[in-house]
C-alpha positions in Angstrom: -2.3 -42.4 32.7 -3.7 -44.0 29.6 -7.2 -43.1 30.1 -5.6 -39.6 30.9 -4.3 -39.4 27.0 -7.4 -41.3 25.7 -9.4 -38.6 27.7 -7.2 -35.8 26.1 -6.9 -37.3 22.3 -10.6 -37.4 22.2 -11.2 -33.4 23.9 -8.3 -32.2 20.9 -10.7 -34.6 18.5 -13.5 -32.9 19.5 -12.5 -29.2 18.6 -13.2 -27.3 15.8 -10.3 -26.7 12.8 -10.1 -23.0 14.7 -9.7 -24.7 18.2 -6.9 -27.0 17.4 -5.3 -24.4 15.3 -5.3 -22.0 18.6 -4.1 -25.2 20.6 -1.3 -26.0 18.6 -0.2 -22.1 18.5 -0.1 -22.1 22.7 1.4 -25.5 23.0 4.2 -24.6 19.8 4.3 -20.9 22.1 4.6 -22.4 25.6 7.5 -25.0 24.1 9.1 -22.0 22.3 9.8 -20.5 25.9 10.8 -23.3 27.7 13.7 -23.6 24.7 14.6 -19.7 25.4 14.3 -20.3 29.0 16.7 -24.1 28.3 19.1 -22.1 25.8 19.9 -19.6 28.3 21.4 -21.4 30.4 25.0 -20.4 31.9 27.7 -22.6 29.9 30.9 -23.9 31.2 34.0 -21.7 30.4 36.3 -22.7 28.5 32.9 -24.0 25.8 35.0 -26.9 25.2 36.4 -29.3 27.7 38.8 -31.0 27.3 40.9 -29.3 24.6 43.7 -30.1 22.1 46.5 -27.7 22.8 46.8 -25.3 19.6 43.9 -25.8 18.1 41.0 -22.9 17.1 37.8 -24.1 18.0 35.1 -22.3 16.3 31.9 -21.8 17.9 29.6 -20.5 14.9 26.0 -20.5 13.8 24.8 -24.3 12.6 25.5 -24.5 8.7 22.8 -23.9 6.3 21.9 -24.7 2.9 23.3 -22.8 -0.3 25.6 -21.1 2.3 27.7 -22.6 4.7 26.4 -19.8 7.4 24.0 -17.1 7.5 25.9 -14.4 10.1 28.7 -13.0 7.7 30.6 -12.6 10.7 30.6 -16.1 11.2 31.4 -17.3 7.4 34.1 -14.0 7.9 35.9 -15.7 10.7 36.2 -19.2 9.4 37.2 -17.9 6.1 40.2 -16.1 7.6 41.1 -19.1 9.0 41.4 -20.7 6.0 43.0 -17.7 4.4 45.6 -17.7 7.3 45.9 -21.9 6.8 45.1 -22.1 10.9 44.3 -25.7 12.0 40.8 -25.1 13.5 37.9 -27.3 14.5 34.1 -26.1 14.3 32.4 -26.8 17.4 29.0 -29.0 16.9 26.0 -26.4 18.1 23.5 -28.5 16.2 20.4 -28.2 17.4 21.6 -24.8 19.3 24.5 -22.2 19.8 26.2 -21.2 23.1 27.2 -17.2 22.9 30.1 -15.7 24.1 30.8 -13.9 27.2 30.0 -10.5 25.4 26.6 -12.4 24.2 27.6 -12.8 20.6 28.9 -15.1 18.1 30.7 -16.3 16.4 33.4 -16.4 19.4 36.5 -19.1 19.2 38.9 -20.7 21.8 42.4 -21.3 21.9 44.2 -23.5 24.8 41.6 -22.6 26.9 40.9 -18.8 26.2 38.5 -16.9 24.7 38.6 -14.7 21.9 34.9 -13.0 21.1 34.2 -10.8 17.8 34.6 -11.8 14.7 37.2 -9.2 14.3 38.7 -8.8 17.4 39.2 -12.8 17.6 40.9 -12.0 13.8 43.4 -9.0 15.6 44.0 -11.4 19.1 44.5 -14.8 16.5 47.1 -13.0 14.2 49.2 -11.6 17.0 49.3 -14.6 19.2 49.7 -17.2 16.4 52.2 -14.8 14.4 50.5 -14.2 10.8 50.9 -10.8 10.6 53.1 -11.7 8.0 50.0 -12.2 5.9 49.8 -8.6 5.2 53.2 -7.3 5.8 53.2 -6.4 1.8 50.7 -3.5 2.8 51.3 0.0 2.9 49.7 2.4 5.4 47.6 3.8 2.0 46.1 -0.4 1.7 46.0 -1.1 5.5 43.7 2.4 5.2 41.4 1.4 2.5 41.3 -2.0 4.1 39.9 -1.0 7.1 37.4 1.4 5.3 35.8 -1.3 3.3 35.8 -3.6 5.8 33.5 -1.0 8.2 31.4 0.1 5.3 30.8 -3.3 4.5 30.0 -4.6 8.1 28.6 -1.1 9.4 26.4 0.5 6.0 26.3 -2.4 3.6 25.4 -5.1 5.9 22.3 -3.6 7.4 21.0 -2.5 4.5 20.7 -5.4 3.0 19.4 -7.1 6.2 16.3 -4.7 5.6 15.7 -6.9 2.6 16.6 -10.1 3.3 14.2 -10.1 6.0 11.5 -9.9 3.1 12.7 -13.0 2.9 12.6 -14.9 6.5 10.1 -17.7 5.5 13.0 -19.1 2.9 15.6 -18.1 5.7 14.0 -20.2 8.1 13.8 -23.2 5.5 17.4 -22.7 4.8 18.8 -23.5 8.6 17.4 -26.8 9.5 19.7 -26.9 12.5 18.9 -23.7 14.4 16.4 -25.6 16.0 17.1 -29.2 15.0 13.9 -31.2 14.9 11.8 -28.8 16.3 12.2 -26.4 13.7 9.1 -26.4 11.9 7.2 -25.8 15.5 9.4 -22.7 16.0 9.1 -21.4 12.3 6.3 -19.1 13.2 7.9 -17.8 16.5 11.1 -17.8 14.9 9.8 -15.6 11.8 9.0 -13.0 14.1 11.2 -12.7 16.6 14.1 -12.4 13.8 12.3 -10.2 12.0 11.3 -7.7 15.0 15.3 -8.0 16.1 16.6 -7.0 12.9 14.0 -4.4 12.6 15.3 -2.7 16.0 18.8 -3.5 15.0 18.8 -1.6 11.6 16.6 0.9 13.5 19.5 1.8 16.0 21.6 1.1 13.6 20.6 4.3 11.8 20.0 3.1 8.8 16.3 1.4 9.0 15.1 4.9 9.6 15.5 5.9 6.2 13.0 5.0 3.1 13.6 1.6 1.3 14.5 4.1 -1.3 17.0 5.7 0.3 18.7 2.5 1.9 18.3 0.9 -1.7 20.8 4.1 -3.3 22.5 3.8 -0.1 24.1 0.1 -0.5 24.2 0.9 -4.3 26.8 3.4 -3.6 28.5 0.8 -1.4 28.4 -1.8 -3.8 29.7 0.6 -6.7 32.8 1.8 -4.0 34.1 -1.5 -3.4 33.8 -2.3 -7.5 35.4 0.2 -8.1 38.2 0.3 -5.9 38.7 -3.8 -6.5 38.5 -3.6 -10.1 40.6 -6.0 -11.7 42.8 -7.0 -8.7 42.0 -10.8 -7.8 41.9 -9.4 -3.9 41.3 -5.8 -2.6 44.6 -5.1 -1.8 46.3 -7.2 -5.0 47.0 -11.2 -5.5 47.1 -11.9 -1.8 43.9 -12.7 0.3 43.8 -10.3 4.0 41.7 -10.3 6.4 39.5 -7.3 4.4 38.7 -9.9 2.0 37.2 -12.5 4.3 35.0 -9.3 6.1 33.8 -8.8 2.4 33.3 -12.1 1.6 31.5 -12.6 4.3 28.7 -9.6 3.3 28.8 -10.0 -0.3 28.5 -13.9 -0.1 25.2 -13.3 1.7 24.2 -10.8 -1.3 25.2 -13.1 -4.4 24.6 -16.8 -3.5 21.1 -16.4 -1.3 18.4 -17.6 -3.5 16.2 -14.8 -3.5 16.4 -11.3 -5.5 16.9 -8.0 -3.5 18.0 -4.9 -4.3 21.5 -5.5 -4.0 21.8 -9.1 -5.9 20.3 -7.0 -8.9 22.7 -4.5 -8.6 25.5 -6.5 -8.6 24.7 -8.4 -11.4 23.8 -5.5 -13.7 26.1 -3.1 -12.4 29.3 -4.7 -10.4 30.1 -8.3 -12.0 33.5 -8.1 -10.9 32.1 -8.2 -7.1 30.1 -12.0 -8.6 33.9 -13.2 -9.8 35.5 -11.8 -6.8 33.0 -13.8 -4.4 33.3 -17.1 -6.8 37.2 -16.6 -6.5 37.3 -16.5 -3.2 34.9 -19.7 -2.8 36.6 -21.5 -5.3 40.1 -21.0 -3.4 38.9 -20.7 0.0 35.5 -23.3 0.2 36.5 -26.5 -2.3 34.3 -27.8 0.3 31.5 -25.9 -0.3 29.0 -28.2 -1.8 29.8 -30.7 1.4 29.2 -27.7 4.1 25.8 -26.4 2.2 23.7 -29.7 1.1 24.8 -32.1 3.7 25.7 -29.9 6.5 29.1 -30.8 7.2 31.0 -28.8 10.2 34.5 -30.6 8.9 37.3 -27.9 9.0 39.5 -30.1 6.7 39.2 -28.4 4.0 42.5 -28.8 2.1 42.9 -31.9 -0.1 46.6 -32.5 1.3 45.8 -32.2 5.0 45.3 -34.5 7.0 41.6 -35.1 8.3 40.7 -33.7 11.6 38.6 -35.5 14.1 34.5 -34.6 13.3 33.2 -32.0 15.2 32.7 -32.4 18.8 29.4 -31.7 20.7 29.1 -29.3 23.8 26.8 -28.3 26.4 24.3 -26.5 24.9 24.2 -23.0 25.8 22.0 -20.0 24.7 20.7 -18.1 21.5 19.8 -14.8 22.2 19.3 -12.4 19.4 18.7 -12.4 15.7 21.4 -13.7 13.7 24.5 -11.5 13.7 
């Protein structure tokens, strides 16, 4: 076997800069699909086994750096369950992430079950652990506006900006050291374009990405100026009390204000909407006192109030698969 390597170390010496360069892009290639291949897997259901009896478990994206996740359907979820003050424990995916049954994340268990979609999980969550009373002080005119913000935000704003931040994968890439774990500098080229060919179709479909950058740029300007608008000097959307519409906008606009790169819409904001800056810093201030710990070192603890008692770490799973851009 050693005079196999020796044999093999001295053919890869042996090969011009071009040669190794073309090597190292089949080998990083054929590794990338045996991960694909690995990752999507079928997983056990429920994800996690055994299970504490009451307790969320939040299967998300890995963190990432500057914000705790990059899918603002994921950072959506887990900030509604702190806005809710639900014990929940985040579910270790690190180096990869198991979908749910409908193929997406983030998804979340309770005593077994399933609950996929950011938003239905919110709608099945409130009913079965009974916090509707955490927006009982709306009236039909707020749930109304509610709802509309939270599907222009998720539906118009949200792609939009996606057709930008993809201008930015490289620095994405950089920013999620876990997606892949140690392999992710081998998978940064493959991962570069298969995210950035997904989102294209997405946005495509979508409707949006088959307008001009022009267009989608006035497009999420007008979005941007309807929410300031409407918010204006409340400390929430619907008053002084955090819903569920302000965790589905925190989720967006966090992605807008606090990614290290300019687009379109970060300009905007700043120039045009500071109250949407404050209103995001508000609800990270209140929300995310553990913000710093969940963005430079990664953390996946959930307790994130001061006078509650510390949950167990995160727990590891099965890995399971990854398919798709992040959503």
């Amino acid at each position: 076997m050693s005079e196999y390597l020796e044999q093999a170390k001295t053919y890869v010496d042996n090969l011009s800069p071009f040669g190794k360069a073309a090597l190292a892009g089949g080998a990083g290639f054929v590794a990338f699909l045996n991960y694909k291949w690995w990752s999507s897997r079928s997983r056990q259901t429920p994800y996690v086994q055994p299970f504490s009896k009451d307790i969320v478990y939040l299967c998300q994206f890995p963190r990432s750096k500057v914000i705790p996740n990059l899918s603002p359907f994921c950072l959506k979820l887990e900030t509604w369950l702190r806005i809710a003050d639900i014990p929940y424990k985040n579910v270790e995916n690190f180096p990869v992430t198991s979908r749910s049954r409908e193929g997406t994340l983030p998804f979340a268990e309770l005593n077994g079950i399933e609950y996929p979609d950011s938003g239905f999980a919110i709608r099945d969550l409130s009913n079965i652990l009974k916090k509707e009373a955490l927006e009982i002080h709306l009236n039909d005119e707020q749930r109304s506006a509610a709802r509309a913000f939270e599907t222009l935000a998720e539906q118009s704003l949200w792609p939009a900006f996606l057709k930008f931040r993809d201008h930015h994968i490289d620095e994405l890439v950089s920013l999620t050291p876990g997606l892949f774990g140690p392999l992710n500098g081998l998978f940064k080229f493959f991962a570069r374009n298969y995210i950035f060919s997904n989102t294209e179709s997405k946005i495509f479909h979508n409707g949006i990405g088959r307008h001009s950058e022009e267009d989608i740029i006035r497009l999420s300007q007008e979005d941007l100026l309807a929410i300031s608008k409407y918010l204006g000097t409340k400390h929430y959307i619907t008053g002084f009390k955090a819903t569920k519409v302000d965790a589905a906008l925190f989720g967006v606009l966090a992605q807008i204000v606090y990614l290290p790169f300019e687009t379109p819409q970060k300009k905007y904001i700043f120039q045009k909407c500071l109250n949407l800056r404050e209103y995001c810093d508000r609800i990270r201030n209140r929300y995310w006192p553990d913000w710093e710990d969940a963005t430079k070192n990664l953390s996946m603890k959930s307790d994130w109030k001061r006078n509650r008692t510390p949950l167990p770490s995160p727990i590891s799973t099965p890995a399971g698969s990854i398919r798709g851009s992040i959503r």
